[in-house]
VEXNU-393663 format. One record per residue (C-alpha): chain; residue in three letters; residue number from 1; x, y, z. Coordinates in nm, 2 decimals. Example, Ala and Ser with C-alpha at 12.3 -4.5 7.8 and 13.67 -1.06 7.14 Angstrom:
2
REC   kette   rest    nr       c1       c2       c3
REC       A    ALA     1     1.23    -0.45     0.78
REC       A    SER     2     1.37    -0.11     0.71
end
This chain:
308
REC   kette   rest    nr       c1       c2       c3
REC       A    UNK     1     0.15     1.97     3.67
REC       A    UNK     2    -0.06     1.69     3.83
REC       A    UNK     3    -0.15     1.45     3.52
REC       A    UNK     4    -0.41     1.29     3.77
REC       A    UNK     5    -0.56     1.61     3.83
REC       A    UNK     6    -0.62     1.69     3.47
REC       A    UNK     7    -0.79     1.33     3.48
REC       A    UNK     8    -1.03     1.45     3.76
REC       A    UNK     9    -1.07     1.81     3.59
REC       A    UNK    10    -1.19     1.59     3.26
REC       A    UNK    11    -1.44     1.38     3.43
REC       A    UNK    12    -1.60     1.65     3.65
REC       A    UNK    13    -1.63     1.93     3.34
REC       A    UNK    14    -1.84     1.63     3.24
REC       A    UNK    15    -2.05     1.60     3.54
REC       A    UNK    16    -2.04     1.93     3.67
REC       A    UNK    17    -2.09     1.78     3.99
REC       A    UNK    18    -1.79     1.73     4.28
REC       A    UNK    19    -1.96     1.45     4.43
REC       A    UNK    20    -2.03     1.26     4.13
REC       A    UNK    21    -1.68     1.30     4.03
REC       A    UNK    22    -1.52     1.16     4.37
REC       A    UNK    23    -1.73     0.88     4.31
REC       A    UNK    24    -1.63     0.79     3.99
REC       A    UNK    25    -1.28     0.79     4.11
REC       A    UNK    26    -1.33     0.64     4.46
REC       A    UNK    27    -1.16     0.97     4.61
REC       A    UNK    28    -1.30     1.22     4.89
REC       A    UNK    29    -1.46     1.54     4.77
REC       A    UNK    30    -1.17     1.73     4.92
REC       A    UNK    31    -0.93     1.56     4.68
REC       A    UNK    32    -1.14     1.66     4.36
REC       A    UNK    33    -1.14     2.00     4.48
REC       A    UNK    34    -0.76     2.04     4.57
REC       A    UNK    35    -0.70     1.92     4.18
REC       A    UNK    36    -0.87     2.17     4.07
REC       A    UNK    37    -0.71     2.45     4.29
REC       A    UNK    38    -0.40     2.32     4.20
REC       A    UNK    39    -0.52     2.34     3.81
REC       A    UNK    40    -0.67     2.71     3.87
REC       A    UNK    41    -0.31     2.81     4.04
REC       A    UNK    42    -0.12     2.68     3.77
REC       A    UNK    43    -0.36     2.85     3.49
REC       A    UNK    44    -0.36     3.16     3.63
REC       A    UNK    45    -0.77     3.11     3.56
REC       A    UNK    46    -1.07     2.98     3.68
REC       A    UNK    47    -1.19     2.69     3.54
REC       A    UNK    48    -1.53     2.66     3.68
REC       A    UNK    49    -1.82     2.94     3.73
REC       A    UNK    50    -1.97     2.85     4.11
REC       A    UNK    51    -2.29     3.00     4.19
REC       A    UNK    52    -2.28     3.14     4.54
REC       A    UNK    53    -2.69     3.05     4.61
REC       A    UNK    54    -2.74     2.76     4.38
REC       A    UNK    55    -2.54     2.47     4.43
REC       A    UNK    56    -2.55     2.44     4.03
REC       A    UNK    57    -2.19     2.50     3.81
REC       A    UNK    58    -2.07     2.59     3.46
REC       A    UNK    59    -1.72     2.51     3.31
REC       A    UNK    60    -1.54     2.90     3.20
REC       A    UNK    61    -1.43     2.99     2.81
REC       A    UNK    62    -1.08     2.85     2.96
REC       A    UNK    63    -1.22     2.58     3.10
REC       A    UNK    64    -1.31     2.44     2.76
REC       A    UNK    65    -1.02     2.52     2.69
REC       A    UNK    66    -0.81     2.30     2.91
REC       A    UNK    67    -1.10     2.03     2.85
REC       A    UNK    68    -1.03     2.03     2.49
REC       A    UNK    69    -0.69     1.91     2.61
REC       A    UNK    70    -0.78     1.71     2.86
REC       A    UNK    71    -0.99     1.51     2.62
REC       A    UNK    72    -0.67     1.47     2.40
REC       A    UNK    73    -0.46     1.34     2.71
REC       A    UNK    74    -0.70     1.10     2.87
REC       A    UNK    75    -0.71     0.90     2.48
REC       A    UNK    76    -0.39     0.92     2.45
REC       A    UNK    77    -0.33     0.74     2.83
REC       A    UNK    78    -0.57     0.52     2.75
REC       A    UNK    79    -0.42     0.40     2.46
REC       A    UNK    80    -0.05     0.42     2.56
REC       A    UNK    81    -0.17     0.18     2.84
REC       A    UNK    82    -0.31    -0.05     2.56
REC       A    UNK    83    -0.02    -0.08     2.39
REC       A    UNK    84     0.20    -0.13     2.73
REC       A    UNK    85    -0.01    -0.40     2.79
REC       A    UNK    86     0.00    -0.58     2.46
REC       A    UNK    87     0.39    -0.54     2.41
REC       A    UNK    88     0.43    -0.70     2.78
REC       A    UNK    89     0.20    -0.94     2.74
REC       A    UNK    90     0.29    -1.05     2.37
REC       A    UNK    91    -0.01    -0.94     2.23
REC       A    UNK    92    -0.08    -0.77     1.91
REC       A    UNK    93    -0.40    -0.57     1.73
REC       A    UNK    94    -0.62    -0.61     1.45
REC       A    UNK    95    -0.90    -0.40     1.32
REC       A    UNK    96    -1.17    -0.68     1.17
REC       A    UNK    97    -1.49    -0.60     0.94
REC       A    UNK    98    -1.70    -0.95     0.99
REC       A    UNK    99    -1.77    -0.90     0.60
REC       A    UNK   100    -1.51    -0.77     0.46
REC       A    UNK   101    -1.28    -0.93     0.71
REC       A    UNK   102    -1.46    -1.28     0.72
REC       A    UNK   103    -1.40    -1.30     0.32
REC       A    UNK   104    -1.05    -1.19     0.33
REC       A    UNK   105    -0.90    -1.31     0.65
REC       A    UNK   106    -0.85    -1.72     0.60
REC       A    UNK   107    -0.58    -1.60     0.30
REC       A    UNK   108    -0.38    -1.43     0.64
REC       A    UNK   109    -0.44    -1.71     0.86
REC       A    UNK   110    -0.13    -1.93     0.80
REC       A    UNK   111     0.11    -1.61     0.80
REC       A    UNK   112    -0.09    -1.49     1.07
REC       A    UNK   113    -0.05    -1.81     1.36
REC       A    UNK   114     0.35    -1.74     1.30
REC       A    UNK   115     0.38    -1.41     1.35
REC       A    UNK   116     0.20    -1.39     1.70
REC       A    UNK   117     0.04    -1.67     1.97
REC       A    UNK   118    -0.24    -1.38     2.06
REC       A    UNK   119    -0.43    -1.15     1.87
REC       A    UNK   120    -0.66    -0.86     2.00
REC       A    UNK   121    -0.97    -0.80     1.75
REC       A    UNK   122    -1.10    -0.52     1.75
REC       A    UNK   123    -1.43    -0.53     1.52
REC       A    UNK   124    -1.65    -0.30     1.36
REC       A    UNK   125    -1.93    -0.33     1.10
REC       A    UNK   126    -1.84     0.02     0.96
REC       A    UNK   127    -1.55     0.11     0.77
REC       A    UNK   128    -1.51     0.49     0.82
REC       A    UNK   129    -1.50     0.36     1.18
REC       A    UNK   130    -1.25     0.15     1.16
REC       A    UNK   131    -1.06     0.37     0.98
REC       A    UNK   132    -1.08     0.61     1.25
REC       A    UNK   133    -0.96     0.40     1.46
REC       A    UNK   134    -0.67     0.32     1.26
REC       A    UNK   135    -0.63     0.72     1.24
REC       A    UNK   136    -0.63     0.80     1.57
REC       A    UNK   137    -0.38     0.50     1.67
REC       A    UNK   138    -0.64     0.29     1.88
REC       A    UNK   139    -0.57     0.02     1.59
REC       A    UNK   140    -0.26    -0.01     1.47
REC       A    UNK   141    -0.39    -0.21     1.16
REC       A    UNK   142    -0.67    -0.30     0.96
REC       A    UNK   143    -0.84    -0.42     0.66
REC       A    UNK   144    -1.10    -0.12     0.53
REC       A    UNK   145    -1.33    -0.10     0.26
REC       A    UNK   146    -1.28     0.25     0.09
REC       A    UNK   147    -1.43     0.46    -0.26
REC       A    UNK   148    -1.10     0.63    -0.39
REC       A    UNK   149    -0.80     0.43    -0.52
REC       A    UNK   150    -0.56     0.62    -0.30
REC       A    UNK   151    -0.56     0.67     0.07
REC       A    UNK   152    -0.44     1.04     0.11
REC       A    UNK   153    -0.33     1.08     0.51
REC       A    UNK   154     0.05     1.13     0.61
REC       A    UNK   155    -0.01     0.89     0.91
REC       A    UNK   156    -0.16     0.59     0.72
REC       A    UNK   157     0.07     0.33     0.50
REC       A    UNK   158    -0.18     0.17     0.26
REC       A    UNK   159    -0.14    -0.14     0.13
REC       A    UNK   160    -0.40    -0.23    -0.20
REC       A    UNK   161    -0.58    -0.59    -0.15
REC       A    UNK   162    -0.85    -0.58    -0.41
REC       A    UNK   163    -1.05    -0.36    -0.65
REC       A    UNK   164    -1.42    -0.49    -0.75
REC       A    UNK   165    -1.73    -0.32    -0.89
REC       A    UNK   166    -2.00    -0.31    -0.72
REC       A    UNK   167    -2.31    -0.52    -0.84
REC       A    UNK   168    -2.71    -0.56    -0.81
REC       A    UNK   169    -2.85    -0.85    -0.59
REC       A    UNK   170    -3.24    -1.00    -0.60
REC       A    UNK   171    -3.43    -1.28    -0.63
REC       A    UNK   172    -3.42    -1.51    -1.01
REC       A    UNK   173    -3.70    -1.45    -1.04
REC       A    UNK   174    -3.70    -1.01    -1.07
REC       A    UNK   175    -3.76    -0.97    -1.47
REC       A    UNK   176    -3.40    -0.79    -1.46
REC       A    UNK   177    -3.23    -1.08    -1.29
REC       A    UNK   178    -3.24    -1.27    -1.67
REC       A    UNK   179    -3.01    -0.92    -1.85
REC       A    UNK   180    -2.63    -0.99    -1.90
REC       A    UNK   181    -2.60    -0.65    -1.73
REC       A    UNK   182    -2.81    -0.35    -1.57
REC       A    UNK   183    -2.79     0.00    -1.77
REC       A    UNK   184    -2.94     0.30    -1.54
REC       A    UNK   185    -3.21     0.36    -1.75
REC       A    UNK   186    -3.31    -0.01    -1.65
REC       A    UNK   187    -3.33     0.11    -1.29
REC       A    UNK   188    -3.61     0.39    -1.32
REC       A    UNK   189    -3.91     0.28    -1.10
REC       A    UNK   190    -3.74     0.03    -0.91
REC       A    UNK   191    -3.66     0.01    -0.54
REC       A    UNK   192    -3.30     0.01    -0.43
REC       A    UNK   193    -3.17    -0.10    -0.11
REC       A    UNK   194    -2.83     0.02     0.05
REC       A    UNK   195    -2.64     0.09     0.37
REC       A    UNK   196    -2.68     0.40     0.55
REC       A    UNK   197    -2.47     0.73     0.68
REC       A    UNK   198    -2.15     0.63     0.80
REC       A    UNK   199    -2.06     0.32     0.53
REC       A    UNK   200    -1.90     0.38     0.26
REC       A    UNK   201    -2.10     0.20     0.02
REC       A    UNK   202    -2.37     0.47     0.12
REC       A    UNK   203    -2.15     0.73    -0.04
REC       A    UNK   204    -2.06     0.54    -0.33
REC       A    UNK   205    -2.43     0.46    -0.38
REC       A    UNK   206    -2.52     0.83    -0.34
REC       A    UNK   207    -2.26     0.93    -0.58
REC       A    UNK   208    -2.35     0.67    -0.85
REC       A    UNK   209    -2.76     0.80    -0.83
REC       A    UNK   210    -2.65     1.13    -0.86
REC       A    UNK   211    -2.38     1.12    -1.16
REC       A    UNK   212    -2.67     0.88    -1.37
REC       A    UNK   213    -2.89     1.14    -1.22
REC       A    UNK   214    -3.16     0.81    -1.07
REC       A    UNK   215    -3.23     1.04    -0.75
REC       A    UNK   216    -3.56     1.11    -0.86
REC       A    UNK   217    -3.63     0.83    -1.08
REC       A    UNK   218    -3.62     0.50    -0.79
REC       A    UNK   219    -3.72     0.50    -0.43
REC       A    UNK   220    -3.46     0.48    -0.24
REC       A    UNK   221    -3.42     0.24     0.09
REC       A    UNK   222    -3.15     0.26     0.39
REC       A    UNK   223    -3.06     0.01     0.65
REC       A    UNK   224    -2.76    -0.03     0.87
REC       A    UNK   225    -2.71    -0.40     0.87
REC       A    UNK   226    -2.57    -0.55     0.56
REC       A    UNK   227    -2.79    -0.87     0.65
REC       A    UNK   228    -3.12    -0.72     0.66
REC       A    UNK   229    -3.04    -0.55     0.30
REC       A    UNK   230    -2.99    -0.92     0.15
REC       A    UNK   231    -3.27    -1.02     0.37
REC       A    UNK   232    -3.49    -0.81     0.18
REC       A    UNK   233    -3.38    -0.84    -0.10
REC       A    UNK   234    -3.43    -1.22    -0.11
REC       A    UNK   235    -3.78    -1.20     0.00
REC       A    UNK   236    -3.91    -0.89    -0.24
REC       A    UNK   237    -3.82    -0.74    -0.58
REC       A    UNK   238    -3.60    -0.51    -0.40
REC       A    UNK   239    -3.22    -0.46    -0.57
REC       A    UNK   240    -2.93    -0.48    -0.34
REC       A    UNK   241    -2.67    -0.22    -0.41
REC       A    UNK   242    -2.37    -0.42    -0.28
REC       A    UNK   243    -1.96    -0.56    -0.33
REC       A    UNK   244    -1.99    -0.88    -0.46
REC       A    UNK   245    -1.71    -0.96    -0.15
REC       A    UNK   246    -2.01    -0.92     0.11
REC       A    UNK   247    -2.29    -1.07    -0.07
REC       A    UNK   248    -2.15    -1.35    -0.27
REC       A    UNK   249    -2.24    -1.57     0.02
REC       A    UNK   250    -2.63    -1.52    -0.02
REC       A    UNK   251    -2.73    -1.83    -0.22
REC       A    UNK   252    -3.07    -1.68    -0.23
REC       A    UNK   253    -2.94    -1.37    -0.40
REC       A    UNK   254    -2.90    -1.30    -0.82
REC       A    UNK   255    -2.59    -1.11    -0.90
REC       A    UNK   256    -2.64    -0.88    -1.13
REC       A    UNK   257    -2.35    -0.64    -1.35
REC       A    UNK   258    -2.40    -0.27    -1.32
REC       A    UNK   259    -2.35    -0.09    -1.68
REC       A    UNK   260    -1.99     0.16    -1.58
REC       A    UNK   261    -2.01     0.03    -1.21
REC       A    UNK   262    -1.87     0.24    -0.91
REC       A    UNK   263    -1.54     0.04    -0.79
REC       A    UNK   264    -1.54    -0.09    -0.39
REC       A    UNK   265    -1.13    -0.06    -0.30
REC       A    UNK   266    -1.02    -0.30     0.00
REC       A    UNK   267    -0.65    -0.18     0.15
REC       A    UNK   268    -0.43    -0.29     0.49
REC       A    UNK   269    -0.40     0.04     0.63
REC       A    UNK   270    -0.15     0.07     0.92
REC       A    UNK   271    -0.10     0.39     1.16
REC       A    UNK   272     0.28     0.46     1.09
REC       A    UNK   273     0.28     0.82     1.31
REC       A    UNK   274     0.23     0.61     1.63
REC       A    UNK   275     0.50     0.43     1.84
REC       A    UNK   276     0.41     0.04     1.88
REC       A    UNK   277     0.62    -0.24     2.04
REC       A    UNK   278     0.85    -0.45     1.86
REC       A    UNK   279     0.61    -0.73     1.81
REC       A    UNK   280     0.31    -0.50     1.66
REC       A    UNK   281     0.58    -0.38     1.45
REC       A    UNK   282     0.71    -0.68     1.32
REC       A    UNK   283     0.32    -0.85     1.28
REC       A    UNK   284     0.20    -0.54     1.03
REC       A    UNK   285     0.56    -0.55     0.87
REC       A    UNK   286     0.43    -0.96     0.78
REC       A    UNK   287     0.06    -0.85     0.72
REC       A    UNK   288     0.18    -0.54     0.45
REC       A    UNK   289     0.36    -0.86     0.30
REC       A    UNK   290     0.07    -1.04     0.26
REC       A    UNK   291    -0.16    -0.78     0.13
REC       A    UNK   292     0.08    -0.67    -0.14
REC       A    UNK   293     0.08    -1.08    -0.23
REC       A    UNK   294    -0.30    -1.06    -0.26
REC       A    UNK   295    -0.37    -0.78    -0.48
REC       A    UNK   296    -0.09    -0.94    -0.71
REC       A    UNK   297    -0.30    -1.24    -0.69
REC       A    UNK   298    -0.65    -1.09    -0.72
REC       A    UNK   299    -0.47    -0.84    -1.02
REC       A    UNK   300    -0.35    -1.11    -1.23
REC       A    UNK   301    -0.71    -1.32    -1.19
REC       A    UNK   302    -0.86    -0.97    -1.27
REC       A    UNK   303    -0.61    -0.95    -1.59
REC       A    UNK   304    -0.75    -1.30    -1.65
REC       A    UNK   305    -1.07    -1.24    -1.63
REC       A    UNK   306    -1.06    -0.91    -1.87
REC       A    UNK   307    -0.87    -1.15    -2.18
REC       A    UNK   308    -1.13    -1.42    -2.16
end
């Protein structure tokens, strides 16, 4: 089998369309068409419903079929490519979380400029994303914000960095932002401010409303930039349901302790069911060191803390 035509037969499932397809791959129509006879012979199958009087097409049951697979293959190239490049080129790969990252990574720099000349961000403002990514192999490593202890996947090595509970933010002047700490009952009637679907502090805020059962008892407010959230926050009576680790920049902001807080966990999770180069390798080997030195470091100030 032709791995280049299962890379046409992907793209033109998607467009439907022969011309489209030879386009996209600057190929004559003839060749997108041989692929796919080739495809069909091999599959025992067509692939593709042609209308005789309509110039219009559908892709077969066992077309989706092979597209489900095609899908898988073309990632996969895509990424083994990556990788290729980066080992030959000397190049490594980090996932990075501007807040989460931005607040955590000057501890790695040192370690970090010996272990490679070049690193390749990749950044996202989400980290269910990023832990895709991670997940799926196209990042080898990363630094994640997550709301259970313990990272339960076969293909991920977890490395703790820091536990924290998550706090209220506003302006010194809200008439809660003078209480030594917030109780739920405090909360009823006021507006709350989180992150949306798709961040986990949404989940952990959802959960928290619903286990003090406050659902029905604030209004509730969503918005996908962490920025904007402060934003408001500073410039209303709104409270920012946030991780002290990105918020505790926003001079404008009060701080304020949650009664029986929900905890925020930060780990270095690295995709161990993928083949890397020696280098990548060797870097998250270094950066696994360096995490397990920071939660021992942020555990014993936590210890500290906890006597005093």
């Amino acid at each position: 089998m032709n791995i280049q035509d299962l890379i046409y037969f992907n793209d033109l499932a998607k467009t439907l369309n022969y011309t489209e397809t030879a386009h996209n791959f600057f190929v004559s129509q003839p060749t997108i068409s041989l692929a796919v006879k080739r495809l069909e012979e091999e599959f025992d199958t067509n692939l593709f419903n042609r209308q005789r009087f309509s110039k219009g097409m559908t892709i077969t049951e066992t077309g989706e079929l092979l597209l489900d697979f095609s899908n898988r293959l073309v990632l996969q190239l895509a990424a083994t490519k990556q990788k290729i490049r980066d080992t030959s080129n000397n190049v490594v790969s980090f996932g990075f979380l501007p807040t989460i990252g931005g607040a955590l990574w000057p501890r790695f720099i040192p370690q970090v400029k010996k272990a490679s000349p070049d690193i390749h961000f990749y950044e996202e403002e989400s980290s269910d994303v990023m832990f895709e990514l991670v997940k799926t192999g196209e990042v080898p490593i990363a630094i994640v914000g997550h709301d259970k202890p313990n990272i339960s996947d076969e293909s991920i090595q977890q490395t703790p960095i820091l536990k924290e509970a998550f706090t209220l933010w506003t302006k010194a002047d809200h008439p809660l932002a003078k209480k030594s700490f917030i109780t739920p009952a405090d909360l009823k009637g006021e507006t709350l401010l989180s992150l949306s679907q798709g961040y986990t502090h949404q989940r952990i805020f959802h959960d928290w409303l619903a286990a003090n059962h406050l659902e029905d008892e604030v209004t509730l407010l969503y918005t996908k930039e962490i920025r904007t959230a402060l934003s408001i926050a500073s410039t209303s009576h709104m409270l920012a349901f946030m991780s002290p680790i990105i918020a505790d920049r926003h001079l404008d902001l009060v701080q304020l302790t949650i009664e029986n807080a929900p905890k925020f966990y930060i780990s270095l999770v690295v995709n161990t069911a993928e083949q890397y180069g020696h280098n990548q390798r060797i870097f998250n080997e270094e950066m696994a060191d360096i995490a397990s030195d920071l939660y021992e470091q942020f555990s014993a100030l936590e210890t500290k803390r906890s006597i005093e």
